[in-house]
C-alpha positions as CSV (number, residue, x, y, z in Angstrom):
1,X,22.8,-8.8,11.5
2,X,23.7,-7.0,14.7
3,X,27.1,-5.2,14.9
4,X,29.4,-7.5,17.3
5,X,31.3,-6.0,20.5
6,X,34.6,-7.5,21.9
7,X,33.5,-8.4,25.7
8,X,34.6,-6.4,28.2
9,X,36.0,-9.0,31.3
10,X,36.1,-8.4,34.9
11,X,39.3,-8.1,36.7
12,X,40.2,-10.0,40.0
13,X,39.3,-8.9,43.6
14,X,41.8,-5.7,43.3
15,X,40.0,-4.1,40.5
16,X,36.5,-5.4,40.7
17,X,35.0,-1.7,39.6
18,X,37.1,-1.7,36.2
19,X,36.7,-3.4,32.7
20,X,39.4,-4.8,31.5
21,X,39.3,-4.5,27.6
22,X,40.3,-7.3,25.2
23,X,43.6,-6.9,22.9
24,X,44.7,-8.3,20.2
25,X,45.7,-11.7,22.1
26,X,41.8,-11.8,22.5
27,X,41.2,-12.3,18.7
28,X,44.7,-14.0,17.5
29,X,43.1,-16.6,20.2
30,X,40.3,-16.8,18.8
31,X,41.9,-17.5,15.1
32,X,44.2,-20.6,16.6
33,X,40.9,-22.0,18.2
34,X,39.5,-21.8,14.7
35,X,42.6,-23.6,13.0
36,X,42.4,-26.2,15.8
37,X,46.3,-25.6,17.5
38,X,45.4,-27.3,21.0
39,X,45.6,-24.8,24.1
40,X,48.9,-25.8,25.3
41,X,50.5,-24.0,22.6
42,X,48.7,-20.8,22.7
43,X,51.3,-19.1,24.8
44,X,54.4,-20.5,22.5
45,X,52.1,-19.2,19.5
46,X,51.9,-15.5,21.5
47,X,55.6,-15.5,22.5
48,X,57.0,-16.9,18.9
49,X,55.2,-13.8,17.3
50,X,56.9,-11.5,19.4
51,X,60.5,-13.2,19.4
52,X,59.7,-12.4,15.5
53,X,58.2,-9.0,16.1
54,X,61.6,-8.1,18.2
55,X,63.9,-9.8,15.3
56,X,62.2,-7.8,12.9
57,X,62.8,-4.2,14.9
58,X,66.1,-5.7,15.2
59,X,66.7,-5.7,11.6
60,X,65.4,-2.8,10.8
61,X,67.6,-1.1,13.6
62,X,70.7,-3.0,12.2
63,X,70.2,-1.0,8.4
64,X,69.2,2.5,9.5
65,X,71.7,2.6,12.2
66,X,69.2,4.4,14.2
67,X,67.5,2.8,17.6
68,X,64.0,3.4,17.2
69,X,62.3,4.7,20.4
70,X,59.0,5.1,21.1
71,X,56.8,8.7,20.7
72,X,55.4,8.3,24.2
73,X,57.1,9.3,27.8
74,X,56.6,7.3,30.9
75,X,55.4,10.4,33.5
76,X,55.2,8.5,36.9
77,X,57.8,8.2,39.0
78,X,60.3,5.6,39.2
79,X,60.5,3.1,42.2
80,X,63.4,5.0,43.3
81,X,61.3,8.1,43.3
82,X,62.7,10.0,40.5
83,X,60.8,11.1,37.4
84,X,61.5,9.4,34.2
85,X,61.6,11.9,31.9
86,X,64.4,14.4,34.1
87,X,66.6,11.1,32.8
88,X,65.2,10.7,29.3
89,X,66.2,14.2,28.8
């Protein structure tokens, strides 16, 4: 049995040179075609698990009394044209 790659898609006319690799919405879609939830719902499905995820964070931020942030810095500059990290610190 051959070992099974996620496809790699083509993006629209202003990134025809560069794949554009599946995420996890890829696979959860192909789990509610398997249980049979019609189409229609698959973005409710996507943005109720999210809602949840953000509840959850929200939770957990609501016991520690810490905001959790994430590890990673957004470099490029802002629309304004000021860098992001001289105002994350």
């Amino acid at each position: 049995m051959g070992r099974y790659r996620a496809p790699h898609w083509r993006r629209g006319p202003g990134y025809p040179d560069r794949p554009l690799d599946t995420n996890v919405e890829f696979y959860t879609a192909l789990a509610l075609e398997a249980v049979g939830l019609p189409r229609e719902l698959f973005t409710l499905a996507f943005a109720m698990g999210r809602v949840l995820g953000w509840t959850a964070h929200i939770f957990e931020q609501e016991q520690s009394g810490r905001l959790i942030r994430p590890a990673s810095r957004y470099t490029r500059p802002l629309p304004d044209g000021r860098m992001a990290t001289a105002i994350a610190g």
